[in-house]
Each structure stands twice: as structure tokens, then as C-alpha cells.
C-alpha positions in Angstrom: -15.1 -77.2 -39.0 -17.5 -79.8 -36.9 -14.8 -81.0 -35.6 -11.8 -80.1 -33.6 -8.7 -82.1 -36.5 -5.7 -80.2 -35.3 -6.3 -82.0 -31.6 -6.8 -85.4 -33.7 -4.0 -87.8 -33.5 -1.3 -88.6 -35.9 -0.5 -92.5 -35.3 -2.7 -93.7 -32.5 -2.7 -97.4 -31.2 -3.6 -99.3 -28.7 -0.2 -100.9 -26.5 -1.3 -104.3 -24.9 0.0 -105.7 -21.7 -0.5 -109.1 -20.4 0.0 -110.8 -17.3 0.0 -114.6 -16.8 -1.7 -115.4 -13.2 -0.4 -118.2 -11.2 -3.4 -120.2 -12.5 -2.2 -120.0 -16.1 -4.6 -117.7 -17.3 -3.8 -114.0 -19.2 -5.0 -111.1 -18.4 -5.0 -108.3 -20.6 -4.5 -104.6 -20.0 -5.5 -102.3 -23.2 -4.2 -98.5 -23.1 -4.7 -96.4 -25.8 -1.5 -94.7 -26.9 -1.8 -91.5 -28.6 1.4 -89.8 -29.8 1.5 -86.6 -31.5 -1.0 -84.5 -32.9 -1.9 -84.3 -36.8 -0.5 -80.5 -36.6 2.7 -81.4 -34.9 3.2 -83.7 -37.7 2.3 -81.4 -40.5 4.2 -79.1 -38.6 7.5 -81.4 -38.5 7.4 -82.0 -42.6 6.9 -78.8 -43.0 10.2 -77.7 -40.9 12.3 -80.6 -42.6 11.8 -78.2 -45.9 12.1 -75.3 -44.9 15.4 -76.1 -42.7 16.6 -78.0 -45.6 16.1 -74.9 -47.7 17.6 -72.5 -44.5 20.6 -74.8 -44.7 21.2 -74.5 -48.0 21.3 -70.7 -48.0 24.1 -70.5 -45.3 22.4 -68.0 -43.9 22.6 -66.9 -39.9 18.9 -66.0 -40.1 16.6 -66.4 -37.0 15.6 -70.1 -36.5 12.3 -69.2 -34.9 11.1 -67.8 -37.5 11.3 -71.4 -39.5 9.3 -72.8 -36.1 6.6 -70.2 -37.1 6.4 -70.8 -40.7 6.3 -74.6 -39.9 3.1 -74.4 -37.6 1.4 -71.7 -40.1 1.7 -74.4 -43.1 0.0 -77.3 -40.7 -2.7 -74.9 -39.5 -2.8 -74.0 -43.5 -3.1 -78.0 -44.3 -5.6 -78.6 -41.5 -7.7 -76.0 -42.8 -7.7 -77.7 -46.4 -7.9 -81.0 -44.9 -11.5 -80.0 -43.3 -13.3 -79.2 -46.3 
């Protein structure tokens, strides 16, 4: 990989603020926003599946395990993606 995806972000934006000075004019503050990272969201599908399918069973089986299996299919689709 030349670069470093699974630190990439998922949906960044830019948030404006603007401030109106007593002479009338705006002044505008830019900050970049960056929310989560493409592996926490590959991640989160990922665990929407298989919870869906843990529900299902009924079964008292160990949650974490789920939370595992969810970050080894992102790191799976990162590794595709960066091909």
C-alpha cells in the first residue's frame, strides 16, 4: 500500500462559521471536520450483519467475538480496496 487508507476518512467536510463584525462585514472561520475512519465504517456494516445474523440464532455467544470479526472484514476490505 503507498498509502496509509484505513487512517483515511469516511465523510469528511469542512463546517463553516461566520461572524458578522459591527461594521457589517463576515468573517469566515473554515475547520475541517473529519468523523470516522473508512475502517470504523467498514467495520460498523460489517457488525450490523453479523449481529443481525447473532440475533437471529438466539444464541448467548460472546459479543466480542462479533467486534473482532467486524474489524477483520474492514481490514479484509481495506486490503481489496488498495489494489
Amino acid at each position: 500500500m503507498t498509502e496509509d487508507i484505513e487512517d483515511k476518512y469516511a465523510f469528511p467536510h469542512m463546517h463553516r462559521e461566520t461572524e458578522y463584525l459591527d461594521n457589517g462585514t463576515a468573517q469566515h472561520q473554515d475547520t475541517f471536520v473529519s468523523g470516522v475512519t473508512i475502517r470504523d465504517y467498514f467495520a460498523a456494516k460489517g457488525m450490523a450483519v453479523l449481529l443481525s445474523d447473532f440475533l437471529k440464532k438466539e444464541d448467548e455467544g460472546d459479543t466480542n467475538h462479533i467486534s473482532k470479526m467486524a474489524y477483520r472484514m474492514a481490514d479484509s476490505m481495506l486490503k481489496e480496496r488498495a489494489k
